[in-house]
One Martini backbone bead per residue (centre of mass of N, CA, C, O) as a GRO file, in nm:
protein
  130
    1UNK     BB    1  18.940   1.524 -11.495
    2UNK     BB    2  18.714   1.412 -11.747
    3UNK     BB    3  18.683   1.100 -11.833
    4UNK     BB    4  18.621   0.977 -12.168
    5UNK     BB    5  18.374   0.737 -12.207
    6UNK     BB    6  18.301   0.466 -12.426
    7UNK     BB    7  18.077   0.231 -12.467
    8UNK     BB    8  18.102  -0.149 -12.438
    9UNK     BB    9  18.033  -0.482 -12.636
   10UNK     BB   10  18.172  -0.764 -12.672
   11UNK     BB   11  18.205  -1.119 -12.765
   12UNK     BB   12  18.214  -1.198 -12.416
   13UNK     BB   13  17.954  -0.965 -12.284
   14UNK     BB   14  18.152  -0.745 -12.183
   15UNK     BB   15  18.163  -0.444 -12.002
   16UNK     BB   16  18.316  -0.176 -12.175
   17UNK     BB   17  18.565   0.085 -12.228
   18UNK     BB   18  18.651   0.354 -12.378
   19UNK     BB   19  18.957   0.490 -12.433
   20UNK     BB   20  19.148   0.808 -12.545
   21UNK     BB   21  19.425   0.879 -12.394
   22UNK     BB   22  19.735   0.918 -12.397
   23UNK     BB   23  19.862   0.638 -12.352
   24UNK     BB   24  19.693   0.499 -12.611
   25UNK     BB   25  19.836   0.749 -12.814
   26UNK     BB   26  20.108   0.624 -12.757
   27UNK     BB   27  20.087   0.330 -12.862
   28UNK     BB   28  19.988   0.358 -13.135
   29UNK     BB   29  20.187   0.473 -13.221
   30UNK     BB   30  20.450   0.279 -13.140
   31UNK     BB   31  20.316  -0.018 -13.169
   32UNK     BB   32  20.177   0.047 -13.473
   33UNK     BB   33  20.226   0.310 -13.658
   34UNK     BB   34  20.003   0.492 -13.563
   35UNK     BB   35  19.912   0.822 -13.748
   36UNK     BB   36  19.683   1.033 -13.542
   37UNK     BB   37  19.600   1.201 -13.816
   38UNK     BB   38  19.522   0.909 -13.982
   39UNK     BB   39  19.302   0.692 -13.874
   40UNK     BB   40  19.071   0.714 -14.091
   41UNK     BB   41  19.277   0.563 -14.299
   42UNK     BB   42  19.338   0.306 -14.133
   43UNK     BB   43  19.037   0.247 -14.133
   44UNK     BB   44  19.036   0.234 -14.498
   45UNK     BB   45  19.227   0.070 -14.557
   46UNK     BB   46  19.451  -0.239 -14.616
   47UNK     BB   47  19.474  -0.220 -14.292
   48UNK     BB   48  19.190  -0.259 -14.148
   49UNK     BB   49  19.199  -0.485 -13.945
   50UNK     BB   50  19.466  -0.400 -13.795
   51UNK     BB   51  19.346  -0.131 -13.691
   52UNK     BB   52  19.093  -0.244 -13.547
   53UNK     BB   53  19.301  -0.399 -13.349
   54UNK     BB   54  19.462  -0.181 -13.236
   55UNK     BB   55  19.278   0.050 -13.143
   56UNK     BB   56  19.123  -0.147 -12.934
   57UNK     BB   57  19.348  -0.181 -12.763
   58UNK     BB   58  19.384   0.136 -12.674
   59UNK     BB   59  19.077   0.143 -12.588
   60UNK     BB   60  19.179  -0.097 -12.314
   61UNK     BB   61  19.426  -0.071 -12.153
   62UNK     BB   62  19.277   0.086 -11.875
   63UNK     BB   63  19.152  -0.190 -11.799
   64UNK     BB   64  19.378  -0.390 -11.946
   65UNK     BB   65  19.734  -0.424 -11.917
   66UNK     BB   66  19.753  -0.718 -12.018
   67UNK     BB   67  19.648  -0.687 -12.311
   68UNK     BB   68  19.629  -0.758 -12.599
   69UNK     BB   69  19.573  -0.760 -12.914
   70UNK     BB   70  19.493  -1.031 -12.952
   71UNK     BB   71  19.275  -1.007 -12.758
   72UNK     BB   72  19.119  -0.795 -12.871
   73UNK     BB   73  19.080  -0.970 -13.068
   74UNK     BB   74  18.902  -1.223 -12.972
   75UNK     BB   75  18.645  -0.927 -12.892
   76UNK     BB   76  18.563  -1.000 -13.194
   77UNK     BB   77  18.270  -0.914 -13.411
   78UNK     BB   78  18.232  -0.963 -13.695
   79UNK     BB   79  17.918  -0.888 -13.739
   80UNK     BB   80  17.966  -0.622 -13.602
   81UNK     BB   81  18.213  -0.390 -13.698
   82UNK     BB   82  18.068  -0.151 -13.764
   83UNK     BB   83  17.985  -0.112 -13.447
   84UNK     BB   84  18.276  -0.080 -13.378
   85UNK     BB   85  18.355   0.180 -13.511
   86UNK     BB   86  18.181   0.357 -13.406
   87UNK     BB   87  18.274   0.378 -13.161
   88UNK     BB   88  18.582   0.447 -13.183
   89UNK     BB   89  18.488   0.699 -13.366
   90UNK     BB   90  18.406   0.804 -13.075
   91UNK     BB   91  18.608   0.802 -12.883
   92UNK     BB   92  18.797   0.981 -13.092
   93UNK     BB   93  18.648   1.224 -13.053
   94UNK     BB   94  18.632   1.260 -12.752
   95UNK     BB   95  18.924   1.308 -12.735
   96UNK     BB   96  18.994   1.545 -12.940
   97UNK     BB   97  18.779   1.715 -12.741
   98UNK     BB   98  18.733   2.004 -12.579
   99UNK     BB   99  18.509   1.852 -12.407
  100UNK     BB  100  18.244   1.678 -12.334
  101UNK     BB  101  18.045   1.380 -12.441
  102UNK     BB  102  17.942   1.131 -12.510
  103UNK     BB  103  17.645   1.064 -12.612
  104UNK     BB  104  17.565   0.771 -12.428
  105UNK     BB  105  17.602   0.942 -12.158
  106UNK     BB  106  17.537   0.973 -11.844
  107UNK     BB  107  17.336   1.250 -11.704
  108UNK     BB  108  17.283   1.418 -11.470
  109UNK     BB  109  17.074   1.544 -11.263
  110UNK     BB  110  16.925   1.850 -11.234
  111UNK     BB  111  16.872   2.137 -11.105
  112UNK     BB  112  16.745   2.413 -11.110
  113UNK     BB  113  16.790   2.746 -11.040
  114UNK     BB  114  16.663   3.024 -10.915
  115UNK     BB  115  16.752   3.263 -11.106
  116UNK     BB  116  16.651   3.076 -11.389
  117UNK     BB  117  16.350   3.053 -11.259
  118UNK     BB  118  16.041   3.167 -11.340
  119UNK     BB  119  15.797   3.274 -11.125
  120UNK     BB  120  15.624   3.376 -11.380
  121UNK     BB  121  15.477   3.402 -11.664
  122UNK     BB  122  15.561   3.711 -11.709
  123UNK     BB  123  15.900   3.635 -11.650
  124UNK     BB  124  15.923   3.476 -11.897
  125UNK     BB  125  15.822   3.642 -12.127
  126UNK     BB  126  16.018   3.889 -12.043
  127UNK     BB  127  16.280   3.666 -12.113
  128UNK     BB  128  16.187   3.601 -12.395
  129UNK     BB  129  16.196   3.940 -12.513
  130UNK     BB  130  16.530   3.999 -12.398
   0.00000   0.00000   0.00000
């Protein structure tokens, strides 16, 4: 199973990755009382801050368990909240989606197969015509 974490620097400077796995989405509902189908209503509603501080602690709680709430705000540039609601967004589509990667995911080189690479112009428009 591939982890899709989307790569975050909170206001401590240090580089975290966000992770919204079943563990994470399972904190959400059970200690903040967010229903995971309705994310963005609270994030958009009348607690709103209090929803990204407990959304970003549930994806961050896979590398640091020890992290409480109050931690997670504590690690929040308010002039930055914006950014930072865009990443939470980011890791939380990568979550709910079957595939895929994060958008700034790093993705290996590979080389071509010689199968798909056609030996000669001829080959090429021949597969681009077919």
């Amino acid at each position: 199973m591939t982890k899709r974490k989307v790569p975050i620097t909170l206001a401590d400077g240090k580089p975290r990755t966000l992770l919204y796995n079943f563990n994470a989405l399972v904190e959400l509902v059970d200690t903040l009382g967010i229903d995971i189908m309705n994310i963005q209503a609270a994030l958009n509603g009348p607690g709103m801050l209090k929803a990204i501080r407990g959304i970003l602690w549930a994806g961050l709680i896979h590398e640091d368990k020890a992290l409480t709430i109050e931690g997670a705000g504590d690690l929040v540039d308010f002039s930055k909240i914006d950014d930072l609601t865009k990443a939470v967004l980011e890791a939380l589509d990568v979550a709910f989606k079957t595939g895929g990667e994060p958008k700034n995911a790093e993705k290996p080189v590979t080389e071509p197969s010689p199968s798909t690479v056609p030996a000669s112009s001829e080959q090429a428009s021949e597969q681009l015509t077919h």
